[in-house]
C-alpha positions as CSV (number, residue, x, y, z in Angstrom):
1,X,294.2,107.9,-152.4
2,X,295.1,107.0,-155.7
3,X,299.1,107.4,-155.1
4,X,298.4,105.6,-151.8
5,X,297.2,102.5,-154.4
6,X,299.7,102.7,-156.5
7,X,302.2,102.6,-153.3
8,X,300.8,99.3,-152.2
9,X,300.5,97.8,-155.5
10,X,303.8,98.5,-156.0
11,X,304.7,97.3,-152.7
12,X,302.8,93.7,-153.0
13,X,304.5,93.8,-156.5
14,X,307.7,93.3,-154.9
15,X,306.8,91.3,-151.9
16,X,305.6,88.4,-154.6
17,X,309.0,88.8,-156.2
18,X,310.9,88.8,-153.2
19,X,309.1,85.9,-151.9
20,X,310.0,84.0,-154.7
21,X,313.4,85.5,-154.4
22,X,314.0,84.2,-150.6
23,X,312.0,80.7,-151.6
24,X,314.5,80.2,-154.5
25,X,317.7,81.0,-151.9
26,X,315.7,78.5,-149.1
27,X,315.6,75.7,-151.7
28,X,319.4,76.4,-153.2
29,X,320.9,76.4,-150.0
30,X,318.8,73.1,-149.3
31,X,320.1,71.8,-152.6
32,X,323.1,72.5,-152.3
33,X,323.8,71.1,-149.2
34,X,321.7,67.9,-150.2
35,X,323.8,67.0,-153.6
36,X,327.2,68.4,-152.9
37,X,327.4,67.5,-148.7
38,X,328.2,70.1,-146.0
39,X,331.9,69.7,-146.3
40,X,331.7,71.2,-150.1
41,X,328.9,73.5,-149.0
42,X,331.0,75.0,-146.4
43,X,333.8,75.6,-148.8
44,X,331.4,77.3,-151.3
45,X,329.8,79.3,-148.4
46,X,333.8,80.3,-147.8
47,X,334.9,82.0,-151.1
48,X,331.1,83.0,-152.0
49,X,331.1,85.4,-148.6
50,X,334.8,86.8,-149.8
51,X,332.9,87.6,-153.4
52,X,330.5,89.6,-151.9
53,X,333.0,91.4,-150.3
54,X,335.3,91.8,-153.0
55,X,332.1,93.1,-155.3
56,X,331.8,96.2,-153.1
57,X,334.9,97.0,-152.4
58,X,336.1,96.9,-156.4
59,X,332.8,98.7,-157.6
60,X,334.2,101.6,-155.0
61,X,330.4,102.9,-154.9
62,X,329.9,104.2,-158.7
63,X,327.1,101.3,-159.2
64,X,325.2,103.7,-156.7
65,X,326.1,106.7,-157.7
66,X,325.2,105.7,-161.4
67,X,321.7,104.7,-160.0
68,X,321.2,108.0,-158.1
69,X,322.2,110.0,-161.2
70,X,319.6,108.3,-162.9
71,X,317.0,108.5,-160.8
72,X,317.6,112.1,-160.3
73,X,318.2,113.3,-164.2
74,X,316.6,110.7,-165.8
75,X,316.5,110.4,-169.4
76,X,319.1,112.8,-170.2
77,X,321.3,111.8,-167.8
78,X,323.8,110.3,-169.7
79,X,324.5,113.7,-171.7
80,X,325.5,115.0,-168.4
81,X,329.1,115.4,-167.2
82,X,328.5,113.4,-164.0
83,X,328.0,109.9,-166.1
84,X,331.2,111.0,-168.2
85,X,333.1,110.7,-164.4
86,X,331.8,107.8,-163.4
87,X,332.6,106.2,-166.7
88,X,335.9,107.3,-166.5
89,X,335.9,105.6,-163.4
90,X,335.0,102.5,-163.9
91,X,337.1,102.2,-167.4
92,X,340.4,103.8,-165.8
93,X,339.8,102.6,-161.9
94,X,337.0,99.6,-161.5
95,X,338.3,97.8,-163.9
96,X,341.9,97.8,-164.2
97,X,341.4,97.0,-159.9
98,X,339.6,93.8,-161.2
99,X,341.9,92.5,-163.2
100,X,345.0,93.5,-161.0
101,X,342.8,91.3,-158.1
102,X,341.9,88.7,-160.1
103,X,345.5,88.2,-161.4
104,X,347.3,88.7,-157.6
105,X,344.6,86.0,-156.3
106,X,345.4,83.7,-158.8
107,X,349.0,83.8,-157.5
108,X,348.1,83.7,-154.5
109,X,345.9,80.3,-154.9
110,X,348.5,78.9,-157.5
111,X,352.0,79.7,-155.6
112,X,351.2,79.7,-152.4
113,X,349.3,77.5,-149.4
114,X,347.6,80.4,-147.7
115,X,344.2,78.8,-148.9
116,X,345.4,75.3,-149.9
117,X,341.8,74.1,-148.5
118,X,340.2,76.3,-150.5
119,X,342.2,76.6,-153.4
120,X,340.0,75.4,-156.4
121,X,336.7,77.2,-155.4
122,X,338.9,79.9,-155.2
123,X,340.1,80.0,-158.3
124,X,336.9,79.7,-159.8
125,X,335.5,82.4,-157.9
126,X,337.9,85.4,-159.1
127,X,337.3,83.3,-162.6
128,X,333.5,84.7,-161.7
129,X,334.3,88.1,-160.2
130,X,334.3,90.5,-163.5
131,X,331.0,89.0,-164.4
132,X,329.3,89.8,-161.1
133,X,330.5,93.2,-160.8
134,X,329.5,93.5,-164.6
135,X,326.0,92.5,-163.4
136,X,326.0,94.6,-160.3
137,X,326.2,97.7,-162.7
138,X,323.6,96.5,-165.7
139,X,321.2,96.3,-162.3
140,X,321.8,99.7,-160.9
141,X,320.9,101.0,-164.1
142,X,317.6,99.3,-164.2
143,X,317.0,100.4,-160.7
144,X,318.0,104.1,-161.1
145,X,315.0,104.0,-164.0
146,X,312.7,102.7,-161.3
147,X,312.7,99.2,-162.9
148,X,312.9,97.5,-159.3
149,X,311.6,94.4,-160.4
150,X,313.4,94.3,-163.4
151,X,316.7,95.0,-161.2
152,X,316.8,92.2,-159.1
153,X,315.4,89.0,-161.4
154,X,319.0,88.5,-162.5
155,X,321.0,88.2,-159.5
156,X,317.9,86.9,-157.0
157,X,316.0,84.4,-159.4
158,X,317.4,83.5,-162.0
159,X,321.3,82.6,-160.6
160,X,319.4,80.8,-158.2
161,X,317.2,78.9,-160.8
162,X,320.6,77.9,-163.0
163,X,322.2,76.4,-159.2
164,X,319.1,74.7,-158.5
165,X,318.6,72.8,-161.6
166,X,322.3,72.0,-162.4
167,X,322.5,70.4,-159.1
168,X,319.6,68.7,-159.1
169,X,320.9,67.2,-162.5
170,X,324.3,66.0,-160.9
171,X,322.3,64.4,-158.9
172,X,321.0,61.9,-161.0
173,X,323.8,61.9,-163.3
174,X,327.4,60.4,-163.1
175,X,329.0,63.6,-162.4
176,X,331.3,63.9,-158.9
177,X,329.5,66.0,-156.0
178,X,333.0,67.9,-155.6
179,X,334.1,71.6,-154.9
180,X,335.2,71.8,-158.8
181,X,332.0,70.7,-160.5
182,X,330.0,72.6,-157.8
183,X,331.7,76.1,-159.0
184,X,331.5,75.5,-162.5
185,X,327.5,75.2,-161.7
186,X,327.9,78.8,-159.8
187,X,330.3,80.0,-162.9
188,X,327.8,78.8,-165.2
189,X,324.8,81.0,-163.1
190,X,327.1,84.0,-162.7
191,X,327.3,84.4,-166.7
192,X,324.3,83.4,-167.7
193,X,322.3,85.7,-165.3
194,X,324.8,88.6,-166.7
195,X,323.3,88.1,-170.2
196,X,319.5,88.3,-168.8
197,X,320.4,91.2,-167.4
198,X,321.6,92.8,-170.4
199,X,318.9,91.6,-172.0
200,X,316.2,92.8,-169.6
201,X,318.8,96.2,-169.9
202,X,318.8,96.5,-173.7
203,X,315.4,99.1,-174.4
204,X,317.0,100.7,-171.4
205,X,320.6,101.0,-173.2
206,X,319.0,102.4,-176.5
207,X,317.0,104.9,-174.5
208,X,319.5,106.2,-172.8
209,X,322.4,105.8,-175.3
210,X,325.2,105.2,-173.4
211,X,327.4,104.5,-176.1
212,X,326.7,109.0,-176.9
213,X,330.0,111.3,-178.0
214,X,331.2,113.2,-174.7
215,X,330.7,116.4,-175.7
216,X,333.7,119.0,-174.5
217,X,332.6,120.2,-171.0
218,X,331.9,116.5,-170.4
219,X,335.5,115.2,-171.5
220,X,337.4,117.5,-169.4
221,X,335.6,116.9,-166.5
222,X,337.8,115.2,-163.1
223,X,336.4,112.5,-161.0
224,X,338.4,112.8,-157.8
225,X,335.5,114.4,-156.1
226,X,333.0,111.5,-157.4
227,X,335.5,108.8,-156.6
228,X,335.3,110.1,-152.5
229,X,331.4,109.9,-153.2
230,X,331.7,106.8,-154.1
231,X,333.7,105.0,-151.6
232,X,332.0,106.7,-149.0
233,X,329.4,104.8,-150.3
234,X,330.9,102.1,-150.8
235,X,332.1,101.6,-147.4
236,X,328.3,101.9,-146.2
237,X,327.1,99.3,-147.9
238,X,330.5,97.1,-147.4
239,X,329.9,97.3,-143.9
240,X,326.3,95.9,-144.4
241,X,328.2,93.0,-146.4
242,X,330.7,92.3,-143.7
243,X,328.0,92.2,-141.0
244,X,326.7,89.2,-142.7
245,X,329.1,87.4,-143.9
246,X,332.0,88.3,-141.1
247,X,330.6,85.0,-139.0
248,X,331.1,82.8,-142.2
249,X,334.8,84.2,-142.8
250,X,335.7,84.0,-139.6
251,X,334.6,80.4,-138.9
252,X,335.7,79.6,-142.2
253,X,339.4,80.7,-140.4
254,X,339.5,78.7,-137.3
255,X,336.5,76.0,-137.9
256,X,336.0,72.9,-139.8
257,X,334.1,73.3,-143.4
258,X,330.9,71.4,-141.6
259,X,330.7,74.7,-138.6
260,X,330.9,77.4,-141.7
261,X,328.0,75.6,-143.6
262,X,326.0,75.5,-140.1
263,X,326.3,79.3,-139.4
264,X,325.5,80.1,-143.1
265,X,322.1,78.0,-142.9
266,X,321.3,79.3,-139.4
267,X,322.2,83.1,-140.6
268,X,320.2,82.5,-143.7
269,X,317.2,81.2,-142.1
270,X,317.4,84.4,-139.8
271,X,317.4,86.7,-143.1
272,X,314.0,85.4,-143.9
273,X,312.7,86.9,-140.7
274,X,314.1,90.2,-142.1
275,X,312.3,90.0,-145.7
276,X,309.4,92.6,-145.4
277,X,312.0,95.0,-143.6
278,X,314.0,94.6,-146.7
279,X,311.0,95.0,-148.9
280,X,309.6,98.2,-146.9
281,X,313.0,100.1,-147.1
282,X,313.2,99.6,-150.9
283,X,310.4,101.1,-151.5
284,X,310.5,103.8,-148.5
285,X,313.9,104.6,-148.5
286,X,313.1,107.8,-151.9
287,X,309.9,108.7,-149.6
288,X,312.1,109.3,-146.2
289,X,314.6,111.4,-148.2
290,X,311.4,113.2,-150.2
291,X,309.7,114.1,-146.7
292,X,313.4,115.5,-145.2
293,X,313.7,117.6,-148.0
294,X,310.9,119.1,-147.8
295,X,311.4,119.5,-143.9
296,X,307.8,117.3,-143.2
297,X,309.0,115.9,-139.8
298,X,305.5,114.6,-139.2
299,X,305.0,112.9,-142.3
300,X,308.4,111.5,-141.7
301,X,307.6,110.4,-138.1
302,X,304.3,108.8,-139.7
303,X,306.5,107.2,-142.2
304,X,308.4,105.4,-139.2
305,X,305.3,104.3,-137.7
306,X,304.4,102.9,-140.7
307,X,307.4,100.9,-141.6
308,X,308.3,99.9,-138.1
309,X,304.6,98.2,-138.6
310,X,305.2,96.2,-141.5
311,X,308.6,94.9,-139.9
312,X,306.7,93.3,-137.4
313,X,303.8,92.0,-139.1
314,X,305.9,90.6,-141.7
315,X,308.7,89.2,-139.8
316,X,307.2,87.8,-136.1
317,X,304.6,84.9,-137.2
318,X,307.6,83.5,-139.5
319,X,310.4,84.3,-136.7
320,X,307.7,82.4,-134.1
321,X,307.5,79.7,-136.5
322,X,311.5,79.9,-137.3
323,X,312.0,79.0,-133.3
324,X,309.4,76.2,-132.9
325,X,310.6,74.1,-135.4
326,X,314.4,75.4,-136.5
327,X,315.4,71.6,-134.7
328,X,313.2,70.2,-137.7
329,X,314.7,72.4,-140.5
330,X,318.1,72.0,-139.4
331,X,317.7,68.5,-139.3
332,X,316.2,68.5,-142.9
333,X,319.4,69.9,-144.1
334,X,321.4,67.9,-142.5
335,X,321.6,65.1,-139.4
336,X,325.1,66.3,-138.2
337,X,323.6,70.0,-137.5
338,X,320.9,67.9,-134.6
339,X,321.4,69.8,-131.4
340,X,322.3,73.4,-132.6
341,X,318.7,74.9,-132.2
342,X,319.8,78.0,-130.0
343,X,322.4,79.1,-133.3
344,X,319.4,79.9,-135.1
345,X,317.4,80.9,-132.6
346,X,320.8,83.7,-131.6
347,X,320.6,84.6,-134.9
348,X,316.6,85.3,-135.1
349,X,316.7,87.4,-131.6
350,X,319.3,89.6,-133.7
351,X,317.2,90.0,-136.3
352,X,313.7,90.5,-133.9
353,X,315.9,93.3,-132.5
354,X,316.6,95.6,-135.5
355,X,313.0,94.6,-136.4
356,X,311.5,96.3,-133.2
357,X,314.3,99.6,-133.3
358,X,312.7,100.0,-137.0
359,X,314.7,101.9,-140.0
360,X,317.2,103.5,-137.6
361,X,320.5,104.0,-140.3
362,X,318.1,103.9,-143.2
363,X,316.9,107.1,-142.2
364,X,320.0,108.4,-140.8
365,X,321.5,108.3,-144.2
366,X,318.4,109.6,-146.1
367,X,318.3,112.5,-143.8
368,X,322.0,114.0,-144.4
369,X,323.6,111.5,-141.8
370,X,325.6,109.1,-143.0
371,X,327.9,109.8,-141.3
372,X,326.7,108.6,-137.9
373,X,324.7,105.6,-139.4
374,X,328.5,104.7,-140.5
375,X,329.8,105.4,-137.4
376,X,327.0,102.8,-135.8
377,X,327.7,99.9,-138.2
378,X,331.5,100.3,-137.8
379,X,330.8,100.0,-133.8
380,X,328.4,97.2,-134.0
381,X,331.5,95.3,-136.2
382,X,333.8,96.1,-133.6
383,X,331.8,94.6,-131.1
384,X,331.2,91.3,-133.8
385,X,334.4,90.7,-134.3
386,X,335.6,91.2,-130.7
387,X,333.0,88.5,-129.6
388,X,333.8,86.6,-132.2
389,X,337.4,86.4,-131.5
390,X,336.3,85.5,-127.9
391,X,333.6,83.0,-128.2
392,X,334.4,81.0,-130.9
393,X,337.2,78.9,-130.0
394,X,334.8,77.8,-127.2
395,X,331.1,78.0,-128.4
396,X,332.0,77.3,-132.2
397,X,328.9,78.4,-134.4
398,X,327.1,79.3,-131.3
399,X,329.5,81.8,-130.4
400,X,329.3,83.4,-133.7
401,X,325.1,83.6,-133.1
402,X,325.9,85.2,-130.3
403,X,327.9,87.7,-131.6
404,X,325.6,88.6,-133.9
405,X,322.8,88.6,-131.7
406,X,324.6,91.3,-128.9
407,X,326.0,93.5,-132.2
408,X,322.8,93.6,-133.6
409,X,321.2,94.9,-130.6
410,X,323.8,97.2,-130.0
411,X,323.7,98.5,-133.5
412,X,319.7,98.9,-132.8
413,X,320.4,101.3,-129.7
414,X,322.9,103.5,-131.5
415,X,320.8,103.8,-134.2
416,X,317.4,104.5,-132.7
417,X,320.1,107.5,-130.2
418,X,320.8,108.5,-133.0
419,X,317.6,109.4,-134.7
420,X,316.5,111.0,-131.5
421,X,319.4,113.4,-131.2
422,X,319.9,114.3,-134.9
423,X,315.8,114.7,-135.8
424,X,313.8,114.1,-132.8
425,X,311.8,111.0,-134.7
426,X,311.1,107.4,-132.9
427,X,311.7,104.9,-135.0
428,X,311.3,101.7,-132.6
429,X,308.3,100.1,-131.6
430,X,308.3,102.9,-128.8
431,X,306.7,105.4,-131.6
432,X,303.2,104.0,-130.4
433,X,304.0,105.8,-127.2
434,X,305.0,108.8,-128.5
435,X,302.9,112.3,-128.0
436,X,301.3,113.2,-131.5
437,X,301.7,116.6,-130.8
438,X,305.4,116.9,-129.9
439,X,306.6,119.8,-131.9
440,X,310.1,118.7,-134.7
């Protein structure tokens, strides 16, 4: 009872932290859009969705293995030969890749007209780069001590706080409402929210002493095997990445600026349909792998059951309310996005339906199978981009809804196949169904 308490405390701990989180990213993208115009917003929306797939790609995973090492060995972690590879990595790989991509990019903004459009927000953006990674690793640190709060004010508060405020100061100042001054602001909120986080990582830092002499064993130690680790990491949570910000990339190819700010609002608005899910698998995610290791099918089933629960409690009265009145919001951003209600209302049936197949990959890859649950998401992006590729030059931003809305699904039922075949669990709303006394 008393480590059921502490659960939900825990729980409701992040919920009021991730509700903040989602109203601050609501009321920047509102901002935003406001002050600076969809034209600049789309721009931004552009070279923002490449970031967060360059962030991934160039921490090739060791963010998350350096959080699993910590969670796993905990204080004396860093004595151990393990975080001696994965700080050779990112000293000899990570960042030497950053700086050899930030320097190409810049040639490629500066010398040629491959992204003349979006050529200064460009710029700025690999100007931003090193500090994001930076901060991507200072927060996998707090989260591999269990500091899950701590881990994601940085990044999902206060970077939001710094774009809100500055722009709401251009606003009543003299400044221009341009790309330029608009990515100085998001410059400005990428180095500043580093520092809080080595700030809020500091007691951490001194604890664990990461600045410690390797000792012998450690120094000799390769990192081949922990760099194939990591990108196979890596390319699970970069195909997460893609799936959401494929739409925006592609529109931002073959639309105007105004149709990539459009399918980033509608998409956004969507994700908020999909906060407690995000929520429930933070804190479930340990719990699922616990239960598998331990070979407690049953508790696992019941943890399904639970989580498939809070997915719909927590996401249908605001995806209900999302439909009814997403003419109204869209309008509030915006007049020029009037008639494009059934974009955002695409994008909420995709979300409804991962919602209702429950934590499909989440528990494929705590149980052993990552494997398939990459397998799923690289089929679902197959089927995204194909879609895309069709729909788009006629339907615009409502082909890219689509899209998402039919991969989604799709992803759902390979997902939910493949829970079933690998560990005989029902993770969909079907569980309710299902015969308590079916044997795992």
């Amino acid at each position: 009872m008393r480590n059921t308490k502490q659960l939900i405390s825990k729980l409701f701990g992040i919920v009021g932290v991730r509700l903040l989180a989602i109203a601050l990213t609501f009321l920047q993208t509102l901002t935003l859009v406001k002050v600076f115009g969809a034209d600049v917003f789309g721009q931004y929306s552009f070279v923002i969705s490449i970031a967060s797939i360059l962030i991934v790609l160039l921490s090739m995973g060791v963010d998350q293995l350096m959080m699993r090492h910590l969670a796993q060995a905990g204080d004396g972690a860093t004595g151990q030969p393990k975080w001696i590879a994965y700080k050779k990595i990112t000293f000899r790989i990570v960042v030497p890749a950053v700086c050899s991509v930030v320097f190409f990019g810049l040639i490629l903004a500066f010398k040629t007209q491959l992204i003349a459009e979006y050529k200064i927000p460009f710029v700025v953006m690999l100007c931003a780069l090193p500090l994001l990674i930076a901060r991507k690793y200072f927060e996998s640190i707090l989260l591999g001590l269990k500091k899950v709060l701590l881990s994601i004010v940085s990044s999902q508060v206060v970077f939001p706080l710094i774009l809100i405020s500055a722009s709401g100061l251009v606003s009543v100042s003299t400044f221009p409402t341009s790309s330029l001054v608009l990515m100085l602001i998001y410059w400005s909120a990428s180095a500043l929210s580093l520092v809080m986080c080595i700030i809020l990582c500091l007691p951490a830092l001194k604890k664990l002493g990461l600045g410690a002499t390797e000792n012998s064993e450690a120094s000799s130690i390769g990192y081949g095997e922990y760099c194939r680790s990591g990108l196979h990491l890596s390319f699970l949570s970069l195909g997460i990445i893609i799936g959401q910000h494929i739409d925006v990339l592609m529109m931002g190819v073959v639309g105007q600026p105004e149709d990539v700010a459009l399918v980033r609002i509608a998409a956004r608005m969507a994700e908020i349909v999909g906060l407690m899910r995000t929520i429930v698998l933070l804190q479930y995610r340990p719990m699922i792998a616990s239960s598998f290791g331990q070979s407690d099918f049953r508790q696992l089933q019941r943890y399904t059951k639970i989580m498939v629960s809070l997915f719909l409690v927590g996401g249908l009265p605001i995806a209900i309310a999302m439909w009814i009145w997403s003419s109204s919001i869209l309008l509030y951003f915006d007049p020029a996005f009037a008639g494009n209600d059934w974009v955002v209302r695409f994008y909420l049936l995709g979300i409804l339906a991962m919602l209702i197949m429950g934590p499909t990959n989440a528990v494929l890859s705590m149980c052993d199978r990552e494997s398939v649950a990459s397998k799923n998401l690289l089929q679902s992006l197959g089927v995204k981009v194909i879609l895309n590729l069709i729909l788009m030059p006629f339907l615009g931003a409502l082909g890219c809804a689509i899209s998402s809305f039919v991969s989604l699904v799709f992803l759902g039922f390979l997902g939910r196949a493949g829970v079933r075949k690998a560990l005989n669990l029902e993770t969909s709303i079907l569980v309710y169904f299902k015969n308590s006394d079916e044997k795992y």
